[in-house]
C-alpha positions, 0 to 999 in steps of 0.5 A: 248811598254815601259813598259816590262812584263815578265812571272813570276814563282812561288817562289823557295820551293813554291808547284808549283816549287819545285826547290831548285835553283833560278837562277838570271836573267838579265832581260831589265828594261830600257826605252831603252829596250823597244819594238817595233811593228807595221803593215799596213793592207789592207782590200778589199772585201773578203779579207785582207793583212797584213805587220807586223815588231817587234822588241822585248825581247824573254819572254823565258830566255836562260841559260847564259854559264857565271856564275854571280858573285855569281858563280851560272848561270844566265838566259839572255832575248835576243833581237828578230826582226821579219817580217811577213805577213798575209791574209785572203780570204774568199768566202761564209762561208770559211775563208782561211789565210795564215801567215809568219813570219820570226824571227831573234836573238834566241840564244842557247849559247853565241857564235851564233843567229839563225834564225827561220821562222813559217808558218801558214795555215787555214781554217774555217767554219761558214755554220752551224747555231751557229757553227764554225770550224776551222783547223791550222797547223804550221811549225816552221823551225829553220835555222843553226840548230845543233842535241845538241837543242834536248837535256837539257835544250832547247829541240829544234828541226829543224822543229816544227809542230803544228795542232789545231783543234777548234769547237765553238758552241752557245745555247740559243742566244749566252748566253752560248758557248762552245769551244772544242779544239784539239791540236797535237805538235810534 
């Protein structure tokens, strides 16, 4: 992945960031920096596997302890690796996956990485007519964790949970489809 996209915010003062600081940000640019991501899939009747490695920029910035040369604070990408796997089995109309991941370079400050595993399970429907639903829930499981992520300005905590909860139904020949969905963070 040569080319580098990272989120962009709305100018400083602007209505939808009011902040009255911008801070700099180091962000990778080069052909060096660039991002690295591949899998090998094996697919069978029912059911598939999946192998998956990334090496890559963390699109969240940190807070760099060192102030840039014009004393204000600066914000740094760090470089993340990740290994991961995945499979999916269905039998009749349920879908059942699985994935992991285990992901390696967060940092909070400049002295120390972290590491992170998420784990995802899941299980879809499609016996209706026109309809599927679905369910996920995710643990993000931060390792060498210290209780200061909790405060300002990560607000990370040792262990993440996500539930999502999903109905999509068609009408009138898959011309219109509505999607309802449920998320529960915490």
């Amino acid at each position: 992945i040569p080319e580098l996209r990272f989120d962009r915010n709305p100018p400083v003062g602007s209505d939808f960031n009011p902040a009255t600081i911008e801070f700099q940000k180091d962000r990778p640019r080069d052909f060096k920096d660039t991002e690295v991501a591949g899998s090998i899939t094996a697919l069978y009747r029912g059911w598939d596997f999946t192998l998956n490695g990334a090496w890559f920029w963390n699109d969240f910035p940190r807070f760099k302890a060192s102030a840039s040369p014009s004393g204000s604070p600066r914000l740094v990408y760090d470089r993340l690796w990740m290994v991961g796997a995945s499979g999916n089995y269905t039998t009749g109309p349920w879908l059942l996956k699985a994935e992991g991941a285990y992901l390696d370079g967060f940092r909070y400050d400049d002295r120390s990485k972290k590491s992170r595993i998420d784990i995802l399970l899941g299980i879809e429907y499609y016996g209706i007519s026109n309809v599927s639903i679905s369910l996920e829930a995710t643990n993000r499981h931060l390792f060498d964790y210290v209780p200061e992520l909790i405060q300002s300005p990560y607000f990370t905590r040792k262990n993440r949970q996500e539930i999502a909860f999903r109905y999509t139904q068609n009408f009138f020949n898959e011309k219109l489809e509505v999607t309802g969905l449920a998320v529960l963070i915490g």
